[in-house]
C-alpha positions in Angstrom: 55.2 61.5 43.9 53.7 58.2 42.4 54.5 55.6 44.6 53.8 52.0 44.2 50.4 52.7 46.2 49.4 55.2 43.9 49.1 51.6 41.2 46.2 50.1 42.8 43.5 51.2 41.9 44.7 49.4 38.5 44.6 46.3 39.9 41.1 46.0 39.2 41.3 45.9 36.0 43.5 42.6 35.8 41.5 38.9 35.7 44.1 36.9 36.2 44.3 33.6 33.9 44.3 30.3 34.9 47.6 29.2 33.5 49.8 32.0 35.0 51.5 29.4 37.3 53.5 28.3 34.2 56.3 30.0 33.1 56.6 32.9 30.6 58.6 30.1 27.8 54.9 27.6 28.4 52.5 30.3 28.0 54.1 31.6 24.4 53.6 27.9 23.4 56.8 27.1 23.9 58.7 23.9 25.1 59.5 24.3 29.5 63.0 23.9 28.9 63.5 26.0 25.1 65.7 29.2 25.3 63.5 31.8 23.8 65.2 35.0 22.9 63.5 38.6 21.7 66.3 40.8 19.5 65.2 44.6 19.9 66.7 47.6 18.0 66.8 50.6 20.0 67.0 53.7 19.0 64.8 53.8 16.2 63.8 56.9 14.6 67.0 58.3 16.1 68.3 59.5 12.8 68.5 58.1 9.2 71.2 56.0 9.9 69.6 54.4 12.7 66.1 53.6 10.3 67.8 51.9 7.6 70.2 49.6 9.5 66.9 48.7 11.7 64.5 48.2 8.8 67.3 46.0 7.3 68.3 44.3 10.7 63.6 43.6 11.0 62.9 42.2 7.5 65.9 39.8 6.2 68.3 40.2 10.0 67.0 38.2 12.9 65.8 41.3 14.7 62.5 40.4 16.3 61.8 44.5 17.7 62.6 47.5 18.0 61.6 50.5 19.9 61.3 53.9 18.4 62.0 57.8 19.9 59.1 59.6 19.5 60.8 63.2 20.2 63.1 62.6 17.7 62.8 63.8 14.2 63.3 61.0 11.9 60.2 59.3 13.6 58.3 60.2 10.2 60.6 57.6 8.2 59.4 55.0 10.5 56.4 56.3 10.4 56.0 55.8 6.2 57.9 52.1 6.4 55.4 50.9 9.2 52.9 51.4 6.5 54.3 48.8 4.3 55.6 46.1 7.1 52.5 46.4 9.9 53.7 43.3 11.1 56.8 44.9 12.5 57.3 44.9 15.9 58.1 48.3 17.1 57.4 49.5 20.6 57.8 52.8 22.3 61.4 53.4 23.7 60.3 56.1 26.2 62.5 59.0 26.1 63.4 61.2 28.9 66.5 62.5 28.3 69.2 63.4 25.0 72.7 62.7 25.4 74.2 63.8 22.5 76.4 67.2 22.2 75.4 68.4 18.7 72.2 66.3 18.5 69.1 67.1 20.8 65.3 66.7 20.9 62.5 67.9 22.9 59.5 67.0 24.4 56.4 65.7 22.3 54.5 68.4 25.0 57.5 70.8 24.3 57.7 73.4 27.2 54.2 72.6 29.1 56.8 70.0 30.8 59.3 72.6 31.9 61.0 70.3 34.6 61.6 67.8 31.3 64.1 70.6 30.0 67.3 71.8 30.3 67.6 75.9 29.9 67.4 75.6 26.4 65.0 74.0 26.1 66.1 70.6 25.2 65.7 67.1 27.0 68.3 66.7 29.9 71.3 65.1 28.9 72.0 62.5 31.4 69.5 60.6 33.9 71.4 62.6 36.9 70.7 65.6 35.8 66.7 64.3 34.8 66.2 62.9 38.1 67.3 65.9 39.9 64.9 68.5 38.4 62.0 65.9 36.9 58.3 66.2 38.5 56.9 62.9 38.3 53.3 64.1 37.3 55.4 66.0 34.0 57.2 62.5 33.3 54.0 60.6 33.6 52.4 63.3 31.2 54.8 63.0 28.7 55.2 59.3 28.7 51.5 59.3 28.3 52.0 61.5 24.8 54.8 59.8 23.6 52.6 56.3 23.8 49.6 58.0 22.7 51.0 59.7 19.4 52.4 56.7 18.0 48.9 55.0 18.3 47.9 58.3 16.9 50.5 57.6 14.2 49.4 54.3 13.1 52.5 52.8 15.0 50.7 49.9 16.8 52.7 49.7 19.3 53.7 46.3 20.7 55.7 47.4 23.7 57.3 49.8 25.8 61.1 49.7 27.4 62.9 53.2 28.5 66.1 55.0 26.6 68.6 55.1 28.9 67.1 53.0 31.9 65.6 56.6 33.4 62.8 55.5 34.5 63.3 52.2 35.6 66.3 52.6 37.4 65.0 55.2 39.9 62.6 54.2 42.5 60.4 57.4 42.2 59.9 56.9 38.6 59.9 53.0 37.7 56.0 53.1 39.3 55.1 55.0 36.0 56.8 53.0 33.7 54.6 49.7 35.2 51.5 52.0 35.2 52.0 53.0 31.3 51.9 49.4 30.8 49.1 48.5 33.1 47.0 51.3 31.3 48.2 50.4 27.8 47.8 47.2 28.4 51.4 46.6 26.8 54.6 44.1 27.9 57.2 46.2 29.1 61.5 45.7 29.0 61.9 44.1 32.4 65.1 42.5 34.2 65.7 39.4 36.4 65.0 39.5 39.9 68.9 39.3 40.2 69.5 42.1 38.1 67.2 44.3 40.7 67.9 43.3 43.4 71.8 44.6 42.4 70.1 47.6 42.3 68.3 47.2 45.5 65.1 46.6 44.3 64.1 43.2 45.4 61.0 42.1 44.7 60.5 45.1 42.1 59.2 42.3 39.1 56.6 41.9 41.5 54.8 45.7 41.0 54.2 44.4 37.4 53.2 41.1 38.4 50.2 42.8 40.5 49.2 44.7 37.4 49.2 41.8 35.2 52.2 43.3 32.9 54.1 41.1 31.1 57.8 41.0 30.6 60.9 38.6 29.4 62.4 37.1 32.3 65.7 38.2 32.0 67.4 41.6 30.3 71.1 41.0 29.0 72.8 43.8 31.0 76.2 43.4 32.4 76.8 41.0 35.2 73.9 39.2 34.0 75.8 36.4 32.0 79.1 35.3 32.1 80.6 36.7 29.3 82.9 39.7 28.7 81.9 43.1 27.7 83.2 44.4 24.3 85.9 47.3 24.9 86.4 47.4 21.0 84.0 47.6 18.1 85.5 44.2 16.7 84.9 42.5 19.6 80.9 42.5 19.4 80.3 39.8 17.6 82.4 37.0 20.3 80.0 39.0 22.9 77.1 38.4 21.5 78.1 34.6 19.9 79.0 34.0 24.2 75.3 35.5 25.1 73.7 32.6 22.9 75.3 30.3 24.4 75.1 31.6 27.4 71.2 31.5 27.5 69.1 29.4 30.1 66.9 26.6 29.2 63.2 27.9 30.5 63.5 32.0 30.1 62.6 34.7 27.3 65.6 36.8 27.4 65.8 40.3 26.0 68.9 41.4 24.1 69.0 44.8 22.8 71.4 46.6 20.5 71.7 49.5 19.1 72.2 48.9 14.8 73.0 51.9 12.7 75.0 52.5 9.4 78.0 54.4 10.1 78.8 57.3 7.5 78.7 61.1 7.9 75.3 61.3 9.5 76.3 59.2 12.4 79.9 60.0 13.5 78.4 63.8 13.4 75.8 62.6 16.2 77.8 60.2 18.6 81.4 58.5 18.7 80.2 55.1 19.1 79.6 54.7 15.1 82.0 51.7 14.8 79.8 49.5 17.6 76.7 50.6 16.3 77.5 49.3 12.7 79.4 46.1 14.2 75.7 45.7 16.0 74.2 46.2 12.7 76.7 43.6 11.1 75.9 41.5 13.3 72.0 41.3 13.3 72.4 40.6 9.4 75.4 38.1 9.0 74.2 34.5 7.9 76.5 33.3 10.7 74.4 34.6 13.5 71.3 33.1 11.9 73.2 30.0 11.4 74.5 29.9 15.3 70.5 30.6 16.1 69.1 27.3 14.2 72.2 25.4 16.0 71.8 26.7 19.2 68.2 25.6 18.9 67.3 29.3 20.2 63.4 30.0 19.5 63.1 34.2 18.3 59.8 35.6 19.4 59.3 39.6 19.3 56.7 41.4 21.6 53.6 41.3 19.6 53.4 37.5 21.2 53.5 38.9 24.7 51.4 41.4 24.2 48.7 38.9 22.9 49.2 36.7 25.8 48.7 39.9 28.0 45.5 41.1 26.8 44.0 37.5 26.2 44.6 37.7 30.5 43.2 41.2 31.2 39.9 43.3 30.1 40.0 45.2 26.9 
């Protein structure tokens, strides 16, 4: 298995600069006390539905990111419209597993990862099942690809988080997740120490830390702010109004949604259309903009961190 030890030897490539004892917010060039706020899309490249509400929700919405599926087939669309906007932000959301019933993908290394897929042939459908048959040396293979084709592709990739929180959320496998970013040299999706530590893995922030990988400083995941979790479509929109407000003076805080355009392409894929277009809605109303400027927030996607990370480390 790849254990924390197994990280290392990566150490040595990190000079450490002399202004990492200021916070995340000061290093960006940012006020000590501003509320700094990356928007990601997930999901992109899922389907068609998902493209279109995310190129919308990055060039006139107040998305800042988004991270895109490489297994999955509409990956060419983004593919074509990163050729026109190579400014956009769009990292690699690492994909290990596909959870839908009548909608399923494969490894980029198709069946030379065998322990990646289910009998046939597909990506597991939950992280349960994943975890229980997944060699670490396959996930840390395919991981690899997904990162490298998009480079391949042109993609430029600004970042790396993980669909589905399978890697990061089990012990055995969050080492490779750090060590894709370490060899990358790319900012990664990371939590608060709170939010890991309700996990049981205190101190975990601190594995990246060694390797010099940059994160935001807190992840908007439930129990993380005070504010209730939507149990209706309609609701969204007070959520994430609440999760402004609720932000804290001094952090760069990740909020991720999951913006698609709900029609007959969608519902045939997964029931929660209605959320993902009230997501969508959401990332392009004038309102939300509007709240932004008067909450003072400052927006920043990944392409900053990931600038501030390789002005600290070797090439």
């Amino acid at each position: 298995m790849l254990q924390r030890a197994s990280l290392l030897f990566l150490s040595s490539l990190i000079v450490p600069s002399a202004s990492l004892g200021a916070s995340l917010v000061e290093r960006l060039g940012f006020s000590p006390n501003d509320r700094v706020l990356i928007i990601n899309c997930d999901d992109f490249g899922m389907c068609h539905a998902h493209n279109l509400a995310t190129f919308d929700a990055l060039t006139r919405g107040v998305a800042t990111s988004a991270t895109v599926m490489m297994p999955c087939p509409w990956v060419a669309e983004v593919v074509q419209w990163k050729k026109t906007h190579p400014d956009a932000d769009v990292g690699i959301h690492l994909t290990l597993t596909a959870e839908w019933d009548n909608y399923n993908w494969r490894p980029v290394l198709g069946l030379s990862v065998p322990s990646l897929v289910d009998p046939d042939g597909n990506m597991w459908d939950d992280n349960l099942s994943f975890w229980q048959h997944a060699d670490p040396e396959e996930v840390y293979r395919e991981c690899r690809a997904q990162v490298e084709l998009a480079i391949r592709l042109g993609l430029d990739p600004t970042h790396l988080d993980n669909h589905m929180g399978s890697l990061q959320l089990n012990p055995n496998l969050a080492t490779i997740y750090a060590r894709l970013g370490a060899e990358f040299n790319l900012p990664v999706r990371l939590a608060s120490e709170k939010l890991y530590a309700a996990f049981g893995a205190v101190g975990h922030r601190k594995v990246y830390e060694d390797l010099g990988v940059l994160g935001p400083d807190v992840l908007v995941y439930p129990g993380e702010f005070a504010c209730t979790e939507p149990k209706a479509p309609e609701e969204a929109r007070a959520y994430y109004e609440c999760i402004l407000r609720a932000l804290r003076p001094g952090t760069v805080t990740e909020l991720y949604l999951h913006p698609a355009l709900d029609g007959p392409e969608l519902r045939s894929v997964t029931g929660s259309y209605l959320r993902r277009q009230a997501d969508y809605d959401w990332l392009v109303a004038d309102r939300t903009r509007a709240l932004i400027d008067e909450l003072g927030i400052k927006l920043v996607g990944y392409r900053a961190i990931r600038d501030l990370q390789r002005q600290t480390t070797h090439p």
